[in-house]
N, C-alpha and C positions, 0 to 999 in steps of 0.2 A: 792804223793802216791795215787793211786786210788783202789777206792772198791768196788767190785761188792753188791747190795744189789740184794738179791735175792728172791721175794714173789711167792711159788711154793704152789701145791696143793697137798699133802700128804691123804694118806691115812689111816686110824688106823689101826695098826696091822697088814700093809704091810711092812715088814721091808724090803726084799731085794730090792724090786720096789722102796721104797721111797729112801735108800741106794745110787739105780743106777741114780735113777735123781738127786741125789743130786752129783753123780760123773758128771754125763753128763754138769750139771749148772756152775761145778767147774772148767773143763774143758775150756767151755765156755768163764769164767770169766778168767783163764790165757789166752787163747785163744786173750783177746781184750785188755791183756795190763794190770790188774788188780792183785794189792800188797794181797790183802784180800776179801775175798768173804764170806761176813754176808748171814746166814741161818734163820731162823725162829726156834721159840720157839716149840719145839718137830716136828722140821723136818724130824728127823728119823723115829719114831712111831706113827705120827701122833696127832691132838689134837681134842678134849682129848681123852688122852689113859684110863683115869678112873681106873677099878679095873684091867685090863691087868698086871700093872706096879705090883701089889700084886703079880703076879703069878711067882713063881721062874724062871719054865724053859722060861717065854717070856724075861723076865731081863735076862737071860742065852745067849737068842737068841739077845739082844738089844747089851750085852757087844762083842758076838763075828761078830756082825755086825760093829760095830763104829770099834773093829779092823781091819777088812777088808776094812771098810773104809779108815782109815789111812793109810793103804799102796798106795791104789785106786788114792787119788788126788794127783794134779799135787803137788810134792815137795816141790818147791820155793813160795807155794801160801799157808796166812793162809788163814783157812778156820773156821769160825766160826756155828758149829752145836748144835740146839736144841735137848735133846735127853735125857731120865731118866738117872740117873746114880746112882748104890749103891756103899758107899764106906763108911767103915769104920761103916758096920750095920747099917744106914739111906738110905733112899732111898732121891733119890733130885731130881727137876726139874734143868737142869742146859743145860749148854751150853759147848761145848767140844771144846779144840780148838788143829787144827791139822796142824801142819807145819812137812816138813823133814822125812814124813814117817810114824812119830809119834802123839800120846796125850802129847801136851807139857803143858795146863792149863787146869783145870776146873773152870768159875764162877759157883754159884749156885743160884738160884733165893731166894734172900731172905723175899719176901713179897708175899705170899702165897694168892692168895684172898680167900675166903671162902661165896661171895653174886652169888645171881643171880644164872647163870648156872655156875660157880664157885663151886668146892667140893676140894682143894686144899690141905688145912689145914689136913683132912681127910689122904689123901695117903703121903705126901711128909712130906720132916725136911726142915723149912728153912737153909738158907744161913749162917754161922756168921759175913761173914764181903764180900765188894764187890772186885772183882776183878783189879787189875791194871795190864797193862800184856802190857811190853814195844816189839817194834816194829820197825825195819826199825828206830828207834830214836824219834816213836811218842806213847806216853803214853795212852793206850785205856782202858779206863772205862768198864767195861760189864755191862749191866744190863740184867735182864728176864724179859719183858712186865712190870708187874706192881712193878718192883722197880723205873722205872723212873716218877711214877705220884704221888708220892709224894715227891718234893724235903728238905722239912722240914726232911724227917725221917731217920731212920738208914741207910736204903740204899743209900744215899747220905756222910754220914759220912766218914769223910779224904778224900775225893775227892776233893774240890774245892786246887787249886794248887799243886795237885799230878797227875792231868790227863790233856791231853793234847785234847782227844776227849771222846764224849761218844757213844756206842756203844749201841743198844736194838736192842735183837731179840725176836717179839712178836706172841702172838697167840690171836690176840684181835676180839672178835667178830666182826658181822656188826651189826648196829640199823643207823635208820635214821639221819645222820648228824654227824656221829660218826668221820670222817676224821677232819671235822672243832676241834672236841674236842682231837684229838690226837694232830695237829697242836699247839694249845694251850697247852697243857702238854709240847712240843718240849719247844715252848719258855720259859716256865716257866723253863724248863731244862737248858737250856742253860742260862737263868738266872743266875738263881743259881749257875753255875762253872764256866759262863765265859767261856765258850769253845761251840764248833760245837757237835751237834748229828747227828748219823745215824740213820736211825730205819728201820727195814723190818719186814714186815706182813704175816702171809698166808693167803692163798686164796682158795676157793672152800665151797662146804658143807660138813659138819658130821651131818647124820640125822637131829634136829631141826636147828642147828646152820648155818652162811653162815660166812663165813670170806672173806673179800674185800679186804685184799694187803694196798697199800696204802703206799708204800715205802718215806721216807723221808730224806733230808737232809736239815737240818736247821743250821744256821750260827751262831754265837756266841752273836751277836744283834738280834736274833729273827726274821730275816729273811729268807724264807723259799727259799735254792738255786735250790732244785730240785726235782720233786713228779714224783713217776711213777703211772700209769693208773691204776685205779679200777678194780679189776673185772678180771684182767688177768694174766694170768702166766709169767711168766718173768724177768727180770733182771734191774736196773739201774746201772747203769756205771758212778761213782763221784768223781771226781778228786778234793783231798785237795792238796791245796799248803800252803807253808811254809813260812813263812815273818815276821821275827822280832821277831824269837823264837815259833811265836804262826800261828795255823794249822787252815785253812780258807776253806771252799770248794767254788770252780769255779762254778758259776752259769750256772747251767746245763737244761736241758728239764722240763720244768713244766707242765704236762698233766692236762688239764681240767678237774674240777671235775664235774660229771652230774648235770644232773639239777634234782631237788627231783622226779621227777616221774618217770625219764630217771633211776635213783638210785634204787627205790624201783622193777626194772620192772628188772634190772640188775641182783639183789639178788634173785631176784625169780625166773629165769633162771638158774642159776648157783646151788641155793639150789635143784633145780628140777632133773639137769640133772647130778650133784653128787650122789642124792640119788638113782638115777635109773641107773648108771654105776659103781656105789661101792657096790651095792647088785645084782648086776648080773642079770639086768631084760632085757631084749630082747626088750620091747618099752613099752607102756603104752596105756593105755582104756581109755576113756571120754565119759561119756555118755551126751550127745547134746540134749541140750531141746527145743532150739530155741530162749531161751535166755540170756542176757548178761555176766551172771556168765560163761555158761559153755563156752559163747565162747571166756571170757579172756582164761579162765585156757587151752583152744585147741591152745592158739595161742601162750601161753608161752608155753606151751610145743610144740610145733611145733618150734619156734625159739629157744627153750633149746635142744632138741634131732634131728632135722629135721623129716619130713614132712614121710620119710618112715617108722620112727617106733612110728607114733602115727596116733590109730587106734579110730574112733568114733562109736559108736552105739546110735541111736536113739530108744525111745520107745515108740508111741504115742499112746495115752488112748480115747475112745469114748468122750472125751472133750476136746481132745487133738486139737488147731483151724488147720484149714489149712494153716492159716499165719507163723504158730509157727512151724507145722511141715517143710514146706517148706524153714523156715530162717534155722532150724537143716542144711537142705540139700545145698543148698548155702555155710555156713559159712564151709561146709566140700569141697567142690570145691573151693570156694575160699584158702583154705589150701592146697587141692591137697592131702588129705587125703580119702581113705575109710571112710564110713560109714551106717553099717550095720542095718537095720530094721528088730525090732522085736516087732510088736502089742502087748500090754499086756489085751488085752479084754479076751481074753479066760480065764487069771489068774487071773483076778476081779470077773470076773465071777464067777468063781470055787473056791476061796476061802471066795466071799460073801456066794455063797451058802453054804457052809460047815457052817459060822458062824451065819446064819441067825437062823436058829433053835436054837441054844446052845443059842443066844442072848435072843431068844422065852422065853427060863425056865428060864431065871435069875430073881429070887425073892428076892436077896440081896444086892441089887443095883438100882436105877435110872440111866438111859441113860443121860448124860451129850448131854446138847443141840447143835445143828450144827450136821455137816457131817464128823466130825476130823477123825475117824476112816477108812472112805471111802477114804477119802484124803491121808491121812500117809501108806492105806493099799496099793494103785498104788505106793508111792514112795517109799516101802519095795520091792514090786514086781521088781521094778525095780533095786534097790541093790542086790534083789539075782538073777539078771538076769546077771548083770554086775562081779558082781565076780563069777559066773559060767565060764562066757567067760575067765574070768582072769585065772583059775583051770585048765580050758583045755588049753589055749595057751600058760601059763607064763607069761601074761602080765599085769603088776602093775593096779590096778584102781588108775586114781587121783580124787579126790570128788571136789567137784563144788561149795561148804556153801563157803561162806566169814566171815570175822571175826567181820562183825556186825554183821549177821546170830546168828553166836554162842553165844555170847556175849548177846542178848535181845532172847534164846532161842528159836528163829524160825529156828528151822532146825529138819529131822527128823532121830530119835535111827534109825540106822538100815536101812539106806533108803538113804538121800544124805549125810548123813555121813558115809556112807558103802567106804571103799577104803583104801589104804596105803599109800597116804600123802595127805597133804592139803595147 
């Protein structure tokens, strides 16, 4: 029997678009020879859909899209879909499964998390008991993401020797090294029942979040037979065979996992350039200082959107060196991006002068020591120079702090923290 695992990039609260890839994938997957074709946890609606799933008429639009859908895929193929379902006056996180035309199962995810960026517990009713849903003559387990990391708990109940595989379709964030910890969940899975897992991930950003894929198939001894690539849309194709009653998958392509900085530089391309093609932005602002912060951030974006919709502005100040303005001008050639100069002397100027008097009459206060105000006052100038430009052209600022920056408070209100993502 072979299954397509399928780690796609959904969008929240795109139903028909996410609907038609998820035909297009399905396709595909009969297309190359494929019994089943596993979806991701809220591949229809996206994840997370949060308080959408509250709203009557989107659950209206959710129930008469999975029917559309079920007519939509190829017949002879199940097809396993992430996607809200209310029934019976609960609302669930579940997985839809569609053969023949039809909705012929629901699992429901019965382990709700409620940490971290997790709000679960809140919108959704657990699961009561896990799904078995025979096939072709092989017994498949359903899980939703976080029923299969715990194999002590409910979610696991009557399944060792009632299932023959198990199945997860997840919606698992990314954090650094996160694939090594889903691999380890697999085996301990597979532990536990003595059978093979599948697992499929989605991929892409939702605003904070980046989700990495990370498709799996692991073998009944904790052997990992096949991983599909980080970071990308697509499909793996796993052929189980059958021997001696019990269901094995054929050791298939194992993709490299990055190396941590290859990792970290991946998620931040992909968080970049989701969030600025799911909110409708035309390309994005960088303001270039000349040094090494802004010119990470022009280069992931420049490799997350390409090179024509990322636009730099430079702002160099009466102390601004000429080494620093000059690396500005370079690291924008070397990108093969624009980038526009706008001196801000006239507006230090003019807005020292305006403050220097009022500073004159203050009798209820001491001047706190240093130049902080003169300093933080050019890098406000320059926040509301940059989202100016963004107001007239439509184009996202991206800010340039890093996250020790913020972390030890050196960054400034209103100034390099002026922009719409970070």
């Amino acid at each position: 029997m072979k299954f397509a695992l399928v780690q796609m990039n959904p969008t929240v609260g795109a139903l028909a678009e996410n609907a038609a890839k998820i035909v297009r994938f399905a396709q595909e997957a009969a297309a190359g020879g494929a019994d089943v074709a596993v979806f991701p946890e809220q591949a229809l609606c996206g994840y997370p859909p949060d308080d959408l799933v509250l709203r009557p008429r989107f659950m209206a639009v959710v129930a008469a899209e999975a029917e559309k859908l079920a007519a939509a895929l190829p017949p002879d193929l199940l097809a396993l879909v992430g996607a809200p379902v209310r029934e019976n006056g609960q609302l669930c996180n579940a997985a839809l499964l569609f053969h023949g035309g039809r909705r012929v199962a629901t699992a429901r995810k019965m382990l709700l998390p409620n940490y971290g960026v997790f709000d679960e517990r809140r919108i959704f009713a657990p699961g009561a008991a896990p799904l078995v849903y025979e096939f072709k003559g092989a017994r498949l387990a359903v899980h939703v993401c976080e029923d299969s990391w715990w194999p002590t708990g409910e979610s696991f109940r009557g399944l060792k020797g009632n299932c023959d595989v198990l199945v997860n379709l997840s919606a698992s964030p990314y954090c650094r090294g996160r694939e090594n910890d889903r691999e380890e969940m697999a085996r301990q899975a597979t532990a536990a029942l003595g059978v093979p897992m599948l697992y499929t991930n989605i991929i892409g950003g939702q605003d904070e979040l980046v989700f990495d894929g990370g498709g799996l198939a692991v073998a009944a001894d904790g052997a990992v037979a096949a991983r599909s690539e980080l970071f990308r849309e697509g499909m793996l194709l796993v052929e189980l065979e059958q021997t001696a009653g019990r269901w094995a998958p054929v050791p298939g392509r194992l993709a490299p996992l990055p190396d941590a900085v290859e990792e970290v530089y991946e998620a931040l391309k992909i968080g970049l350039r989701d969030y600025v093609d799911k909110n409708g932005f035309p390309g994005v602002l960088v303001a270039l200082s000349g040094g090494i912060d802004s010119a990470l951030v022009a280069t992931i974006a420049v490799d997350a959107l390409g090179k024509d919709r990322v636009f730099g502005v430079t702002m160099p100040s009466v102390v601004t060196s000429n080494e620093t303005y000059s690396d500005a001008l370079e690291l924008a050639r070397r990108l093969g991006i624009p980038c526009l100069k706008i001196p801000i002397a006239p507006a230090v100027d003019a807005l020292s002068g305006m403050l220097a008097p009022a500073c004159a009459e203050v009798d209820w206060a001491r001047p706190l020591p240093g130049t902080l105000m003169e300093e933080n006052l050019q890098a406000r100038i320059r926040g509301v120079l940059v989202m100016a430009l963004s107001n007239r052209y439509g184009h996202m600022v991206v800010t340039t702090g890093n996250k020790s920056e913020m972390a030890t408070g050196y960054a400034t209100l209103y100034g390099d923290m002026a922009g719409g993502f970070a």
